[in-house]
C-alpha positions as CSV (number, residue, x, y, z in Angstrom):
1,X,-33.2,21.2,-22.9
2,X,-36.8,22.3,-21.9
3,X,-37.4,23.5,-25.5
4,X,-37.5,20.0,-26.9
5,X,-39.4,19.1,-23.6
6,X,-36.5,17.2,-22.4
7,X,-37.1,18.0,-19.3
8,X,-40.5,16.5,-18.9
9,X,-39.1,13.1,-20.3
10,X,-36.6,12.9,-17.9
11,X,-38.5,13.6,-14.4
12,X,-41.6,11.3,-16.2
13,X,-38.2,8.8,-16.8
14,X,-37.3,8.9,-13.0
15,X,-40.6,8.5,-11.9
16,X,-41.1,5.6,-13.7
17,X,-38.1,3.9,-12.7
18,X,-38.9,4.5,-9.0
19,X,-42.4,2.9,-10.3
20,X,-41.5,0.3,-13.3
21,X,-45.4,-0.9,-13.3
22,X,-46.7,2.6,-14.3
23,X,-44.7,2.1,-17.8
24,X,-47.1,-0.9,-19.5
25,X,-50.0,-2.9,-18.4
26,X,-49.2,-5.7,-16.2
27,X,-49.4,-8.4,-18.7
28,X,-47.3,-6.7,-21.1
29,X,-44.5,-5.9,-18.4
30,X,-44.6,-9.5,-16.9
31,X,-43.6,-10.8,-20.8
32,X,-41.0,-7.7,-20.8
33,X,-39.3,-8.7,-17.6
34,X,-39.7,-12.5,-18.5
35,X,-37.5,-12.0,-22.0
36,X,-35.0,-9.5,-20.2
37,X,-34.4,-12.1,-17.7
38,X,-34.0,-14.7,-20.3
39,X,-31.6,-12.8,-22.5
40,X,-29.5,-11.5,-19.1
41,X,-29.5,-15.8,-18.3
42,X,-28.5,-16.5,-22.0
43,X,-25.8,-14.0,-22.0
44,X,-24.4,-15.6,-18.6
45,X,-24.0,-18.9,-20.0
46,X,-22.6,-17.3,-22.7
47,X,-20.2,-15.4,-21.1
48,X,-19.5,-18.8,-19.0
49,X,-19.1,-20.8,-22.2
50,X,-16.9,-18.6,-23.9
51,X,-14.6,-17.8,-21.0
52,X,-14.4,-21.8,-20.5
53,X,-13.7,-22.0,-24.0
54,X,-10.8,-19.7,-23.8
55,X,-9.4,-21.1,-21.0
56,X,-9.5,-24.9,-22.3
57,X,-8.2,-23.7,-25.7
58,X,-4.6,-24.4,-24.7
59,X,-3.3,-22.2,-27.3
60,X,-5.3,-23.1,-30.2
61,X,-6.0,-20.0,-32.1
62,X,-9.2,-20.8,-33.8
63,X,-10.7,-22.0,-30.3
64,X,-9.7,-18.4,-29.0
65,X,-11.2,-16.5,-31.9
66,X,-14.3,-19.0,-31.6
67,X,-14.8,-17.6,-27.7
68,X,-13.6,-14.3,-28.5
69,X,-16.5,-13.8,-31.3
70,X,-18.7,-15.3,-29.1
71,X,-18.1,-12.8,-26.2
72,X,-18.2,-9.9,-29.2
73,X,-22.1,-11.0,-30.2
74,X,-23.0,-11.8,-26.3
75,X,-21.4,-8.5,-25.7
76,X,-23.8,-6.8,-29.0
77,X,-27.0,-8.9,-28.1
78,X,-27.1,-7.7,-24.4
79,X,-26.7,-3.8,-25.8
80,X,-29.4,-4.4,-28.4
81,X,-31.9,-5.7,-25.8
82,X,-31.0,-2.5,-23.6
83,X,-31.5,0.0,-26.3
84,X,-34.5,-1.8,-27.2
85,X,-36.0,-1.2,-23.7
86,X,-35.2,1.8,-23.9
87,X,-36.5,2.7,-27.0
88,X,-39.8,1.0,-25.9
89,X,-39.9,3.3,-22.6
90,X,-39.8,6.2,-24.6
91,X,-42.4,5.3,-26.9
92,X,-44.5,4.5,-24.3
93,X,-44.0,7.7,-22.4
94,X,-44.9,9.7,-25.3
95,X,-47.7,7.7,-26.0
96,X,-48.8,8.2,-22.4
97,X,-48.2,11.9,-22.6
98,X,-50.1,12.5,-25.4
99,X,-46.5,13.3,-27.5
100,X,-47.2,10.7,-30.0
């Protein structure tokens, strides 16, 4: 793993999730936090909606298939704003190593 320098990424990685303020400038992390709480929230009442939905449908198919598709893109939205703070993190680490 140390040949790719791996290894470096990972311990600067643990570091800065013992220290999340050391990965952007304040600002920029305040509006990071801000839209991952707001997309966690959305996804809730998402979640909520749909599994309200389900139960209400009283067997009606297409009301079932409605929640179920909505849990699907709740389900791809919440791994899409992970990946994407992830993908950030690491562009930001190699940026602040000097890697990139």
């Amino acid at each position: 793993m140390s040949q790719f320098g791996l290894d470096q990424f990972v311990e600067t990685s643990k570091n800065l999730v013992k220290n999340p303020d050391k990965i952007f400038p304040t600002g920029y992390a305040n509006i990071i936090n801000f839209l991952v709480i707001a997309a966690a929230i959305v996804a809730v009442v998402l979640v909520l909606n749909a599994g309200t939905e389900i139960m209400t449908s009283f067997g009606n198919e297409e009301k079932v298939a409605r929640a179920k598709q909505t849990l699907a893109y709740t389900a791809i939205g919440l791994a899409v704003v992970v990946f994407a703070i992830l993908l950030i993190s690491l562009v930001a680490t190699l940026v602040r190593t000097g890697r990139l």
